[in-house]
C-alpha positions as a printed Julia matrix, in Angstrom:
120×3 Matrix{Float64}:
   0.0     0.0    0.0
   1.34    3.21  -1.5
   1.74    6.2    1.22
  -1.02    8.26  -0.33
  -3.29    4.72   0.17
  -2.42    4.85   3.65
  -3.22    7.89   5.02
  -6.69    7.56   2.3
  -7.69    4.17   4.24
  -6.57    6.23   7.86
  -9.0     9.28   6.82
 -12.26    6.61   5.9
 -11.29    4.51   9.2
 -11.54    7.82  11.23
 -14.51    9.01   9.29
 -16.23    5.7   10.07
 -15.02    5.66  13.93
 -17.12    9.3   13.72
 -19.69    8.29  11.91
 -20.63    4.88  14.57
 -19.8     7.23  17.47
 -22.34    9.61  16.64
 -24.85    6.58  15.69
 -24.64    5.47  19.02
 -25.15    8.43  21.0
 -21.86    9.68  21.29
 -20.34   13.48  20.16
 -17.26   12.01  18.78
 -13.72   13.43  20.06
 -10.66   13.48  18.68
  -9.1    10.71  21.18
 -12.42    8.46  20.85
 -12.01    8.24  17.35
  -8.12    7.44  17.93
  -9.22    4.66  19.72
 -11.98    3.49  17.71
 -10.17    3.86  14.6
  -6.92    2.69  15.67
  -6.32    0.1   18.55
  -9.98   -0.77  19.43
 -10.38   -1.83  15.23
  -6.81   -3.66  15.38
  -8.69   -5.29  18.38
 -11.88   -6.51  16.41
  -9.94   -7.29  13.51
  -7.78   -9.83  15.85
 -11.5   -10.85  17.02
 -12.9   -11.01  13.42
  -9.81  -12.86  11.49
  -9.11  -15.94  13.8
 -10.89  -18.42  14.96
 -15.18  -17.76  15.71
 -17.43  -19.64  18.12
 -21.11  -18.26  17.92
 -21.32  -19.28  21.8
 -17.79  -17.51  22.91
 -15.87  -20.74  23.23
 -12.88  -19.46  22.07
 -12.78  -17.24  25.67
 -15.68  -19.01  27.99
 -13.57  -22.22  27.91
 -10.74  -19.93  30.05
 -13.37  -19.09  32.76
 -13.74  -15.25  34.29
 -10.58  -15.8   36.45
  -8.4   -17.68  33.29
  -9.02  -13.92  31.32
  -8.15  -12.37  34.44
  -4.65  -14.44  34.4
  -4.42  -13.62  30.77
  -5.0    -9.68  31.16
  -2.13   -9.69  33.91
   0.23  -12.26  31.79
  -0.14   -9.74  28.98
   0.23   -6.98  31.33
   3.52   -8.46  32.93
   4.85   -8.71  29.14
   4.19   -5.07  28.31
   6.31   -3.85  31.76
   8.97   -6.28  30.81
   9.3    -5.08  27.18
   7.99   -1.42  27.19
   9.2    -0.75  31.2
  12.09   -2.53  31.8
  13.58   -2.17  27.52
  11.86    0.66  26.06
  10.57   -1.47  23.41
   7.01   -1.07  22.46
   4.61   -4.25  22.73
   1.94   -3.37  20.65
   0.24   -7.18  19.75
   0.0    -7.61  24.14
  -1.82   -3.87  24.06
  -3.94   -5.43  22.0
  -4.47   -8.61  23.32
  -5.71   -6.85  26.62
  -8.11   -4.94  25.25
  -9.78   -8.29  23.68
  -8.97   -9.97  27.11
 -10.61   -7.2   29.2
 -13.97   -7.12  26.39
 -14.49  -10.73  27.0
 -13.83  -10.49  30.84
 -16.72   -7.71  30.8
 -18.56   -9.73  29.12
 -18.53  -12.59  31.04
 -18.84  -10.61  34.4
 -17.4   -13.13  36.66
 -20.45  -15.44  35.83
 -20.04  -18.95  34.93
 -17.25  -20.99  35.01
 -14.67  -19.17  37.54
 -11.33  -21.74  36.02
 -13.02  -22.95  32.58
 -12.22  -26.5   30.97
  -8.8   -26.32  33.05
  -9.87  -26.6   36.32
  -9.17  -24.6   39.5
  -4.68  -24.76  39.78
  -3.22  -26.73  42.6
């Protein structure tokens, strides 16, 4: 993708971040539609390219407290590599935010440990 193709797809990806914002209610700011157009759509794009389970499988099987462990395991590698090396981490940024939609989600209902079990 050619430079002037970029910044064309990063003008219609903030346009549409605007555009839903105000659809649902919201006056659209400039940071909101950051998010929605940048790491909150790299985060549904993770969600809508891999694997799909109709029921939420693909996180339910990890119980409420398995997404917990995952939010801080992704957590602990963003201090290691952005804290402790300078080094940005941007796929565990992302991971958390998917991690932390499907915690909310789930609400700490169901399943605290999933298919794994409660550890020993």
């Amino acid at each position: 993708m050619s430079m002037a193709e970029s910044e064309a797809q990063e003008t219609a990806d903030r346009d549409a971040a605007h555009d839903f914002l105000k659809a649902i209610g919201l006056t659209p700011t400039p940071d909101a539609i950051g998010q929605l157009a940048g790491p909150f759509a790299l985060a549904l794009s993770v969600m809508c390219e891999r694997g799909y389970d109709p029921e939420g499988a693909t996180w339910r099987t990890k119980g409420w407290k398995g997404l917990v462990h995952d939010i801080l395991n992704k957590a602990g590698r963003i201090k290691f590599h952005s804290w402790r090396h300078n080094d940005f981490d941007g796929d565990s940024a992302i991971d958390i935010i998917n991690f932390a939609g499907f915690y909310w989600r789930q609400r700490n209902e169901g399943s605290k440990w999933g298919e794994l079990g409660e550890p020993s």
